[in-house]
C-alpha positions in Angstrom: -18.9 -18.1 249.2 -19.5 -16.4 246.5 -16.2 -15.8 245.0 -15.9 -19.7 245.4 -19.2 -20.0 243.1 -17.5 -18.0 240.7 -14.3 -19.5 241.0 -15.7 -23.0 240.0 -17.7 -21.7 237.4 -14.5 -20.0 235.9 -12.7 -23.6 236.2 -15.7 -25.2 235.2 -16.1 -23.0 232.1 -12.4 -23.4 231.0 -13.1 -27.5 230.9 -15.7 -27.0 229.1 -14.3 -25.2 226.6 -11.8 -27.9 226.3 -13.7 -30.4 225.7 -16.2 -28.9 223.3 -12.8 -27.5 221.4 -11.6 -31.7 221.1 -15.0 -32.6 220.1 -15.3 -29.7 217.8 -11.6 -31.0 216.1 -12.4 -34.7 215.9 -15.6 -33.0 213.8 -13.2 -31.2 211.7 -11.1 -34.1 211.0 -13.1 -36.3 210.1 -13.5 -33.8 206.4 -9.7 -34.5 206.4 -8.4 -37.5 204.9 -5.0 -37.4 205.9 -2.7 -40.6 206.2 0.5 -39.0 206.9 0.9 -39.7 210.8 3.4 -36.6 210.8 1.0 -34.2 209.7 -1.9 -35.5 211.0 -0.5 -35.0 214.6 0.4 -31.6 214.1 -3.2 -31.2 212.8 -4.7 -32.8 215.8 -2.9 -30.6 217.7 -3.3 -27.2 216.3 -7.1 -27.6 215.5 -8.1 -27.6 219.2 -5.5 -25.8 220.9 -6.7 -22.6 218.4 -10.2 -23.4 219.1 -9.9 -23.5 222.7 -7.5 -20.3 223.3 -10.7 -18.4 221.6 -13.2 -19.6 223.3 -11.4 -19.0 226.6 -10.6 -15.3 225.1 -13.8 -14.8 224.4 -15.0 -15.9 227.9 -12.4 -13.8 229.9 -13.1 -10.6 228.1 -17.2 -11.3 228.0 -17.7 -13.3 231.4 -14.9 -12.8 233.7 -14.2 -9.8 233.2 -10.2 -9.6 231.8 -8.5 -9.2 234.7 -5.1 -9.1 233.5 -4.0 -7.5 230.5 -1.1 -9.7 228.7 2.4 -9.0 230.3 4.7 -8.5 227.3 8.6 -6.5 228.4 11.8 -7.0 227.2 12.1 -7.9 230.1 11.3 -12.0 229.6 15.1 -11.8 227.6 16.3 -12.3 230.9 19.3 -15.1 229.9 19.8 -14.9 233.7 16.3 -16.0 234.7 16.2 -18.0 231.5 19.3 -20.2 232.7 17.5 -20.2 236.5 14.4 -22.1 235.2 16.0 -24.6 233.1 17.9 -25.8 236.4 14.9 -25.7 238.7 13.0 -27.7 236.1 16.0 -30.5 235.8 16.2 -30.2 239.5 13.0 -30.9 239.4 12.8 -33.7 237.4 15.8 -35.7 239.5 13.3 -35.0 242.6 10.4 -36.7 240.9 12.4 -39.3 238.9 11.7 -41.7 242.3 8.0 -41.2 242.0 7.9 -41.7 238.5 9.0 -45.1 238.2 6.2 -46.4 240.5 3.6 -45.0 238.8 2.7 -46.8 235.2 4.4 -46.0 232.0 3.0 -44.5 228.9 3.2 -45.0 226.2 3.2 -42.2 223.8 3.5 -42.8 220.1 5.2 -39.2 218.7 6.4 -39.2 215.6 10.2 -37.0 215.0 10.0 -35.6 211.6 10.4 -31.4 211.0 6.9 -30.5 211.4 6.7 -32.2 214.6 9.8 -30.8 215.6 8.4 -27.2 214.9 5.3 -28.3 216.5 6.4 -29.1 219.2 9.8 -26.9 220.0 7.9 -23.5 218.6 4.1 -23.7 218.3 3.3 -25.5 221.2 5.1 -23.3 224.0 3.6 -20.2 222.0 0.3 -21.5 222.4 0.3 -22.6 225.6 1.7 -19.9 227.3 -0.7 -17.6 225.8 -3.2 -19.9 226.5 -2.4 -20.9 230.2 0.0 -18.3 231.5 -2.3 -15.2 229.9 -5.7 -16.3 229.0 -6.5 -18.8 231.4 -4.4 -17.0 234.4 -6.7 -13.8 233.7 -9.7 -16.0 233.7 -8.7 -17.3 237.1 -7.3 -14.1 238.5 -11.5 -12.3 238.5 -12.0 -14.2 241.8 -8.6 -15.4 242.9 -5.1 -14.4 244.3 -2.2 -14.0 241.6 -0.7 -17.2 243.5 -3.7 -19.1 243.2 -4.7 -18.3 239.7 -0.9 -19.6 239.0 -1.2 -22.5 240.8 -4.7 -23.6 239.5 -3.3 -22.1 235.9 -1.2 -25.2 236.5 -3.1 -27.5 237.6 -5.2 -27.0 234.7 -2.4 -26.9 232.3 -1.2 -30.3 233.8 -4.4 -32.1 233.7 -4.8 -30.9 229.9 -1.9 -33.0 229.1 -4.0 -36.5 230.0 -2.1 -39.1 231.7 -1.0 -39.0 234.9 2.7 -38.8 234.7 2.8 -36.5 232.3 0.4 -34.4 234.6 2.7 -34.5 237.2 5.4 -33.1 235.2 3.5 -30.7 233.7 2.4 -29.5 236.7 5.7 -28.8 238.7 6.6 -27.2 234.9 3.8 -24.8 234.8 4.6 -23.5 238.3 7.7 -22.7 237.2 6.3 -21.2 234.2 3.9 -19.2 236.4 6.3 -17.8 238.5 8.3 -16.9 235.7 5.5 -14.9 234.0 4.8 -13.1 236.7 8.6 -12.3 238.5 9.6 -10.4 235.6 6.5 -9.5 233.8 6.5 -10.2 230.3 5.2 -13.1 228.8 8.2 -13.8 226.8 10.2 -15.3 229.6 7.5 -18.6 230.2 8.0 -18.9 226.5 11.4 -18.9 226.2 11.6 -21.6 228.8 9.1 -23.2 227.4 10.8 -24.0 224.0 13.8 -24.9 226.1 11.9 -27.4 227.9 10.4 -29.0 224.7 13.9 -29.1 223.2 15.3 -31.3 225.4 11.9 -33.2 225.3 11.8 -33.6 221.6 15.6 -34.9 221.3 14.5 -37.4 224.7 11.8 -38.4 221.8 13.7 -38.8 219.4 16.1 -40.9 221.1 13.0 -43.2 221.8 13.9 -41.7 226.3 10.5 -39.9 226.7 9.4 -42.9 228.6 12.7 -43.5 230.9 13.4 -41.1 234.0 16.5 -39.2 234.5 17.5 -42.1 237.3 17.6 -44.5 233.6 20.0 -42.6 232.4 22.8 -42.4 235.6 22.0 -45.8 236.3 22.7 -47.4 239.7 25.5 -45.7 240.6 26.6 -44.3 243.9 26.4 -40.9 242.2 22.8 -39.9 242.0 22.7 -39.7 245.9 25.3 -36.5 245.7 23.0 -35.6 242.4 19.6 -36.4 244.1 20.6 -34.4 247.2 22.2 -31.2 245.3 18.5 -31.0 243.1 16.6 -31.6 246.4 18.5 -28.1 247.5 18.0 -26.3 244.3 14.1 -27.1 244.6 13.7 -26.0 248.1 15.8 -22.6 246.8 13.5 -22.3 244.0 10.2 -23.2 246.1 11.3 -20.5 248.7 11.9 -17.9 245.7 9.0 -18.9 244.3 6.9 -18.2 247.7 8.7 -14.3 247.9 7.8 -13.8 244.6 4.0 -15.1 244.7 3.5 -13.3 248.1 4.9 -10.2 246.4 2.4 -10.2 243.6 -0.4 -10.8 246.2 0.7 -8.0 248.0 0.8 -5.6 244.7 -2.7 -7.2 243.5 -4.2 -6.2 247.0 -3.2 -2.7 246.3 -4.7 -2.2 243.0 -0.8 -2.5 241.7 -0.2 -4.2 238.0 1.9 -7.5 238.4 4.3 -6.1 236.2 5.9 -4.0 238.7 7.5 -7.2 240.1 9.6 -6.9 237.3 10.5 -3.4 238.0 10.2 -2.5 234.6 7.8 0.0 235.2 10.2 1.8 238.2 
């Protein structure tokens, strides 16, 4: 009981955070008269993502303790594991594509230019994998389970992202991430696939697609049964994978083991 106390006073303490690091930016930009809508969205972004990776920083190293130290091996240059994650997160997104369209659409005004480009493709998987995948993960992992620090990790990192469907996405994403992070020990890999994500979300955006589902783009034909069918096997691969891996780290964490054996980097 009370590892659970402590468990939703970590979680607790991580919203919090959030939300006083939004208030704290709309503060801050109110001193800013800025018109551009380019640069003011990169602003808006920046401003409270910085503020809220040091306050959870600060928290996990005074309060919970720092758990786990940041996993960084040259290992994450794994083009292999790289090329893995990519196609589990397509898969999937032709899995969910079904749910998607009965849920409501968004609409999410983005603008294209450079500096959201860079915003978006460089400084926002950097961020948020060393926010989420290190910070928050070793906030978590004081009174949980490497699995269930990486699965709450990504709960939180979908419900930071607001609406619903983009939750959802962000979700199954950030369990990929996670498992990333941890199979081969080095923070570099969730990045990596991280700025590969947001590529191919930034040129969906800039084709005016971030609001149409990947069953849009084949259209009605015959063929996204056979498509639908080979992502459904790719995701149960990947979910078993993931399972061995997540077990694994449990199983190292429950011997007083760093996660970055998994990796075998360390061997």
């Amino acid at each position: 009981m009370n590892r659970l106390l402590l468990t939703v006073r970590n979680i607790f303490a991580i919203a919090l955070i959030g939300v006083v690091a939004n208030v704290l930016s709309m503060l801050i930009m109110q001193f800013f008269v800025i018109t551009d809508f380019e640069i003011r969205f990169v602003v808006a972004y920046v401003i409270p993502m910085t503020l809220m990776l040091c306050g959870v920083a600060i928290y996990d190293s005074g309060v919970a303790g720092h758990k786990e130290r940041c996993m960084l091996r040259a290992s994450g240059f794994d083009p292999v594991a790289l090329l893995w994650g990519i196609i589990l997160i397509v898969a999937l997104s032709v899995v969910l594509a079904p749910l998607m369209r009965l849920l409501p659409e968004t609409n999410r005004s983005v603008p294209t230019g450079l500096f959201t480009m860079l915003c978006v493709v460089v400084v926002a998987p950097i961020f948020e994998e060393i926010l989420f995948r290190d910070r928050v993960f070793s906030v978590l992992r004081s009174t949980l389970s490497p699995w269930l620090a990486a699965v709450v990790s990504a709960l939180i990192f979908g419900a930071m992202h607001g609406n619903l469907v983009v939750a959802i996405e962000a979700f199954c994403v950030g369990i990929v991430l996670s498992y990333l992070y941890i199979l081969k020990g080095s923070l570099f890999a969730p990045i990596l696939l991280h700025i590969m994500n947001n590529v191919v979300a930034y040129v969906m955006m800039s084709f005016k697609y971030q609001e149409r589902t990947i069953e849009d783009f084949i259209g009605e034909l015959p063929i996204f049964s056979v498509i639908y069918v080979v992502a459904s096997v790719i995701v149960l691969l990947g979910a078993i994978h993931i399972g061995y891996v997540f077990r694994k780290a449990n199983k190292i964490a429950a011997n007083n083991g760093k996660l970055i054996e998994l990796s075998g980097a360390d061997k």
